[in-house]
C-alpha positions in Angstrom: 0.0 0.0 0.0 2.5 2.1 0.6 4.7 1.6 -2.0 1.7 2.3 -4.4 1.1 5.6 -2.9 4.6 6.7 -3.3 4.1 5.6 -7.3 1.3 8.1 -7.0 2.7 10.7 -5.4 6.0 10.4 -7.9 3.3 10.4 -11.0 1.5 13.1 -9.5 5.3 15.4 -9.7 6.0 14.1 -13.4 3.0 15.5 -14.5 3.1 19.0 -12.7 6.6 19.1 -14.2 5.4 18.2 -17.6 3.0 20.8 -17.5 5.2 23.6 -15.8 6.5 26.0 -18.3 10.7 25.6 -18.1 12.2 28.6 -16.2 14.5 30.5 -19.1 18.0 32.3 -18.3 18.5 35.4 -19.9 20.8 33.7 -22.4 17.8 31.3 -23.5 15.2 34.6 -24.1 17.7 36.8 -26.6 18.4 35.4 -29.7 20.8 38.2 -30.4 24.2 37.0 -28.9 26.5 40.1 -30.1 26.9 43.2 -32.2 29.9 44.0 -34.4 31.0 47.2 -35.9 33.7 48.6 -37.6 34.6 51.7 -39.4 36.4 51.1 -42.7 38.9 53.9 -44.0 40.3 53.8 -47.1 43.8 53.9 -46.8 45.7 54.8 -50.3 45.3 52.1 -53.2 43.4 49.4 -50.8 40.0 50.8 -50.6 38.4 52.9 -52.9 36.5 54.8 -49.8 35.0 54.4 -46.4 32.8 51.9 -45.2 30.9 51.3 -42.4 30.1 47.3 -41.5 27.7 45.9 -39.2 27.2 42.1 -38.4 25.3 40.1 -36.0 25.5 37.2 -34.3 22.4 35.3 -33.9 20.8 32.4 -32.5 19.5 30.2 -35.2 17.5 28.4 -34.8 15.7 29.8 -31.8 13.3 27.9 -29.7 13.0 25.7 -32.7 12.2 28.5 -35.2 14.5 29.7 -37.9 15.5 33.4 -39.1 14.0 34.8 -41.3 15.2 38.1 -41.8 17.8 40.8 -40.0 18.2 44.1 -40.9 20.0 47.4 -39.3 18.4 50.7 -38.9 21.3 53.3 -40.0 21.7 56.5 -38.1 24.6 57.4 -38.7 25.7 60.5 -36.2 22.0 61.5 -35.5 22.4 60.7 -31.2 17.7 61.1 -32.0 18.5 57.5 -33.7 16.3 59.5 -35.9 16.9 56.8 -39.0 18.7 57.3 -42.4 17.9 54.4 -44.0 17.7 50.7 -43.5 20.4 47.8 -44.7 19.5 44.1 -44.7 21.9 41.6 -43.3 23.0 38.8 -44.9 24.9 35.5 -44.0 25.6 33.9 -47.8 29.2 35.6 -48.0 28.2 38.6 -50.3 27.9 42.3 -49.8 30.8 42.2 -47.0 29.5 39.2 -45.1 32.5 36.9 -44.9 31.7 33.2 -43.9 28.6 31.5 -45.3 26.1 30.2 -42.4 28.3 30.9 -39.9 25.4 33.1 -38.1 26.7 36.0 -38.2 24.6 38.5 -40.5 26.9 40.9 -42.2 26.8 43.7 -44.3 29.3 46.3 -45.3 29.0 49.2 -47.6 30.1 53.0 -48.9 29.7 55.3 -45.6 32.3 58.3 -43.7 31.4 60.8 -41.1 29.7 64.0 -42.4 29.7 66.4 -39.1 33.3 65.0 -37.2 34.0 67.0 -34.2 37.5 67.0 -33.6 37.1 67.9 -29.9 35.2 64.6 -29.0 34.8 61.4 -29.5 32.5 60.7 -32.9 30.0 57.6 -31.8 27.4 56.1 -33.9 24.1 55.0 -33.5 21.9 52.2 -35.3 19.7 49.5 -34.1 19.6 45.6 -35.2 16.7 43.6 -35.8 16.1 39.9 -35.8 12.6 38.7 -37.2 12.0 34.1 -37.0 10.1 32.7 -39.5 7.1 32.1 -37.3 5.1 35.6 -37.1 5.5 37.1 -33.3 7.3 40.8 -32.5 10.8 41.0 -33.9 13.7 41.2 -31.3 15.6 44.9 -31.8 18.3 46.2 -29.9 19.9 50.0 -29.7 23.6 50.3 -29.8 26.1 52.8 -30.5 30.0 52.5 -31.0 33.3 54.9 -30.8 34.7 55.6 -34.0 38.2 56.0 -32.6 41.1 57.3 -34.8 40.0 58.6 -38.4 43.1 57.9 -40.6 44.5 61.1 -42.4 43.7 61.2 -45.9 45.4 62.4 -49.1 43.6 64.9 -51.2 46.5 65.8 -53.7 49.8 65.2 -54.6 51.8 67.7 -56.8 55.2 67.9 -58.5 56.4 70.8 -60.1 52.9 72.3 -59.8 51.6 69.0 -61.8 49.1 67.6 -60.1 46.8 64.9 -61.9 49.7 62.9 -63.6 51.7 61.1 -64.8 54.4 62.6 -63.5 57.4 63.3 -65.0 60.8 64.9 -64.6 63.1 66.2 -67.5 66.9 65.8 -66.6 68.9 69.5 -66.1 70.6 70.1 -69.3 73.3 71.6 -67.3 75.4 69.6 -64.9 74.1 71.1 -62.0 71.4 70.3 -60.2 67.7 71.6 -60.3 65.5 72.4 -57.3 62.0 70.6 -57.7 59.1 71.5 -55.3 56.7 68.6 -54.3 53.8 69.4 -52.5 51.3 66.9 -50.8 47.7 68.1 -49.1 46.7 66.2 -46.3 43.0 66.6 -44.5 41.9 64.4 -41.0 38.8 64.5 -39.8 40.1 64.8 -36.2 41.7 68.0 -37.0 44.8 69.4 -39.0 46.6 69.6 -35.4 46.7 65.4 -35.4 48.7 65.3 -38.3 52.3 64.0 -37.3 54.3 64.2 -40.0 54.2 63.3 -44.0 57.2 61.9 -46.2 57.8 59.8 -49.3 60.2 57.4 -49.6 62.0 56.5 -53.4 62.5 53.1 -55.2 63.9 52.1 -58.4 61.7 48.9 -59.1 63.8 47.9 -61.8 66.7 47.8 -59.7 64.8 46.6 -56.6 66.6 49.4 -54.3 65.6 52.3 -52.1 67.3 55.5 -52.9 67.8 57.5 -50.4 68.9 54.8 -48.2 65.3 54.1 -47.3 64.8 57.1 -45.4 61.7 59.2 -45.5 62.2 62.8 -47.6 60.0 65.1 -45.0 57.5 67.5 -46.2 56.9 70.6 -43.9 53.5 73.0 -43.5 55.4 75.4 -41.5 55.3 78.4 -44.0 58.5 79.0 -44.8 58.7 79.5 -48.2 62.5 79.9 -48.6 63.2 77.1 -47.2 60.5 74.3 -47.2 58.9 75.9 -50.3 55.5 76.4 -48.3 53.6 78.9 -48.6 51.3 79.3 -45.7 51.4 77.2 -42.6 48.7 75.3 -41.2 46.6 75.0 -44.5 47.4 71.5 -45.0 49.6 71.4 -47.7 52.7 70.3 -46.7 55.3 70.8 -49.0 59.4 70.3 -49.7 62.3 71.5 -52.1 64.5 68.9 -52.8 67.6 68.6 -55.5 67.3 66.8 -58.8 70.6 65.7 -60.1 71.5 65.8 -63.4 73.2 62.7 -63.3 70.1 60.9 -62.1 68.8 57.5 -62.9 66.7 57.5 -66.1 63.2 55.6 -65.7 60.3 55.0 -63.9 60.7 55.5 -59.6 58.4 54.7 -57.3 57.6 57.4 -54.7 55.4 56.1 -51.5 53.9 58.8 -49.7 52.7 58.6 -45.9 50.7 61.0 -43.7 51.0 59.7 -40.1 48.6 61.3 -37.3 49.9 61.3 -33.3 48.1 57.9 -32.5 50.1 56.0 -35.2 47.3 55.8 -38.0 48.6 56.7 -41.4 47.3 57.0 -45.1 49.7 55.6 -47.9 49.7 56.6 -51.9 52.1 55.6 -54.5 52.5 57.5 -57.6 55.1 56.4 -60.1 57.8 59.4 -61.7 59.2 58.9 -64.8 62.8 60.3 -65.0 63.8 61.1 -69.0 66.6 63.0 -70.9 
């Protein structure tokens, strides 16, 4: 008798616990598991221009239901999240996405501050949306993120006033040598005051060999005209007179040119000078 009213009693908790909805931990009731975003600069010959890319990682599937869609409402600088426009996610390896079903919804695409204060740090604001197959509200979250360092950038590079290329340099007829002006104009978004310096290095490719010994040729945007060959300091052109000698190395050199700003974040553009009788 008593043995059967323990089977009761044990029946009578399997059922109770059948019926008892499970008790979920925060990690089983959002489907959204984390938020990447990063801030794409173009940086000389890599990229053609900024990019903004936003992926999430999601859980799929959830409860047993499958995604169906996930999208990102853009706002860009607007603090409001007052919205610019709306990108869909993918996870099929296109559009910036990088690993096929991997979760993670990606997208990248064309995008650079408008309104950068150089006095604070630029944040921006956009919120994620995940939406399952089987109709019920759709999971959002609002997030922001720290741009950080905006790279310098170069707007124009000039040589001997030429500025759109190719670029060439005539040999002096006379066996001295001639005094060339190269100028290179630099903007960052953070302000002309992080700019740390900008140079150019030379290399004969065919040759394989640095000239110059490797070392950076300096351009200066301190004014002094005499000198440097700037004009006006603190306009962003940074500018240098060096010597051209008439013994020189006909053919094509390769000049890199670097802006580096005071956190270590640089912009890099090659140009190729042809060097003829």
């Amino acid at each position: 008798m008593k043995l059967t009213e323990k089977k009761v009693v044990i029946f009578t908790m399997l059922w109770w616990l059948s019926c008892t909805t499970p008790v979920q931990v925060p990690d089983q009731t959002d489907p959204i598991e984390r938020i990447d975003f990063e801030y794409i600069q173009a940086r000389g010959e890599e990229d053609v221009s900024d990019s903004a890319y936003v992926a999430v990682l999601v859980k799929n599937p959830f409860n047993g239901v499958e995604v169906k869609e996930v999208k990102v409402d853009w706002s860009g600088e607007n603090e409001d999240l007052s919205i610019l426009y709306t990108k869909d996610l993918n996870d099929i390896g296109i559009e910036g996405d990088i690993l096929v079903g991997d979760n993670l919804y990606g997208r990248k695409w064309s995008w650079s501050p408008e309104n950068p204060d150089p006095d604070k740090d630029q944040s921006v604001y956009f919120k994620v949306s995940v939406l399952y197959k089987e109709e019920g509200n759709q999971v959002e979250k609002d997030t922001s993120f720290i741009l950080g360092n905006i790279l310098p950038q170069f707007d124009k590079i000039c040589i001997e006033k030429s500025c759109e290329g190719p670029f060439e340099l005539t040999l002096p007829t006379e066996d001295v040598a001639k005094i060339i002006t190269i100028e290179a104009t630099v903007s960052d978004l953070n302000g002309p005051s992080d700019i740390q310096w900008v140079g150019f290095t030379s290399k004969d490719p065919a040759k394989d060999i640095m000239l110059n010994d490797g070392n950076y040729i300096y351009l200066l945007d301190n004014g002094d005209e005499e000198v440097s060959g700037d004009i006006k300091e603190g306009d962003n052109t940074f500018t240098r007179k060096v010597a051209f000698p008439h013994n020189a190395t006909t053919g094509s050199l390769e000049w890199k040119f670097r802006a580096q700003d005071w956190q270590g974040g640089f912009a890099e553009s090659i140009i190729t000078v042809t060097v003829q009788k």
